[in-house]
Every structure is written in structure tokens, then in C-alpha cells.
C-alpha positions in Angstrom: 0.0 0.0 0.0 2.6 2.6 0.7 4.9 1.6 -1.9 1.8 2.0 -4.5 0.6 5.0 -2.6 -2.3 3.2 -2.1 -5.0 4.7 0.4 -3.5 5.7 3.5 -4.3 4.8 7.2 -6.5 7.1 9.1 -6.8 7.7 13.1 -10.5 6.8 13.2 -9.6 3.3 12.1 -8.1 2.4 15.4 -11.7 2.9 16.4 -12.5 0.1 15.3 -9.4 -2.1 14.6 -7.2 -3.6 16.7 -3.3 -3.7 16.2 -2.4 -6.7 15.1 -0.4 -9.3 17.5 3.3 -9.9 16.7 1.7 -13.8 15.9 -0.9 -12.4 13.7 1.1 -10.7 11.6 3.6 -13.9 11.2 1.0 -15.5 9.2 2.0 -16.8 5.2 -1.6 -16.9 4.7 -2.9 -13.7 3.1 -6.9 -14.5 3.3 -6.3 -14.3 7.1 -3.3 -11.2 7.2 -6.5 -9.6 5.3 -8.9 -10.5 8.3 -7.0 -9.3 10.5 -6.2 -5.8 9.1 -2.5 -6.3 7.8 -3.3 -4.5 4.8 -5.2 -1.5 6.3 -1.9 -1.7 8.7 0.4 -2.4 6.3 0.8 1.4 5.1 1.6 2.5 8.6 4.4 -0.6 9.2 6.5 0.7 6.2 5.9 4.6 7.0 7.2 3.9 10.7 10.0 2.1 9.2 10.7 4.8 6.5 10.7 7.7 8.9 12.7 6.0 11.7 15.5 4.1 9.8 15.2 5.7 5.9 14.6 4.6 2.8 17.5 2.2 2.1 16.9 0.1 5.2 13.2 -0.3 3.4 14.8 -1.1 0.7 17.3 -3.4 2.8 15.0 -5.4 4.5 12.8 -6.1 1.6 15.7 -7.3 -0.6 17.2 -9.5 2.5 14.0 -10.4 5.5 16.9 -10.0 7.5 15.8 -7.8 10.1 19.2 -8.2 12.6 21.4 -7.5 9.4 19.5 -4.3 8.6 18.2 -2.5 12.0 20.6 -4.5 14.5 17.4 -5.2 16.0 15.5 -8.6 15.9 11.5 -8.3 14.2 9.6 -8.5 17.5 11.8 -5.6 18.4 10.7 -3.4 15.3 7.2 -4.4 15.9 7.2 -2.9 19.5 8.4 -0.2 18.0 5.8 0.6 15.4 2.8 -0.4 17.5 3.9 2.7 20.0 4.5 4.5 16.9 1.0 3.7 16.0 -0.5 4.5 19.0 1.2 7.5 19.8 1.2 8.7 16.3 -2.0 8.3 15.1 -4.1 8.1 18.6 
């Protein structure tokens, strides 16, 4: 979504929505990534990222997965990280 500038995330969703768990969003499956809101999310995940670490660590962590290698942080890490982001951001 925010690579194809796709519609961006608005505060009044987290009306509504929950944030996603860190095992939610580990799912391969994208019928159920959908059910939970990772798309509506989505947007926000690579924003956060963007903002806080730049554009080539996007880049970087698309190209590898490897999240150590490109924020010297593990994922759960850079999860707790965008959901206060999230809340704090957008709330």
C-alpha cells in the first residue's frame, strides 16, 4: 500500500481495529493477514520504518528479511516499536 501509494491509514480506524499481534502478523496466509487488518496496517508498518530508519533500510529489509542485518534489532523488536508509533502517532 505505501509503496503503490495506495490509500493511507486514518486515526479513526483504530476505532474500530485492533493492532495486530506480533503472531498475527507472522501468518504466510494472506486470506487471514487480510482478516486481521494487515493490509489496512500495512501502510503504517513501512511509514514507521521509512521515517525511523530511511529509505535504504526499506529497501534493505525487503531485498534480505533480515531484520538483525539491517536494523541491529530482531522483528519482535521493530514491531514494539511501530505499534507505539502507532499509537502514539496516530491516537
Amino acid at each position: 500500500m505505501y509503496l503503490s501509494n495506495g490509500e493511507p491509514f486514518y486515526k479513526e480506524y483504530l476505532r474500530n481495529m485492533k493492532i495486530p499481534s506480533y503472531s498475527e502478523i507472522q501468518t504466510k496466509n494472506p486470506i487471514t493477514f487480510s482478516n486481521i487488518g494487515g493490509y489496512t496496517f500495512a501502510h503504517t508498518y513501512i511509514e514507521y520504518l521509512d521515517i525511523t530508519y530511511g529509505w535504504e533500510s526499506v529497501l534493505g529489509i525487503i531485498k534480505t528479511n533480515d531484520y538483525q542485518k539491517t536494523f541491529g534489532k530482531i522483528q519482535r523488536d521493530i514491531y514494539l516499536e511501530w505499534v507505539n508509533y502507532i499509537e502514539n502517532y496516530y491516537q
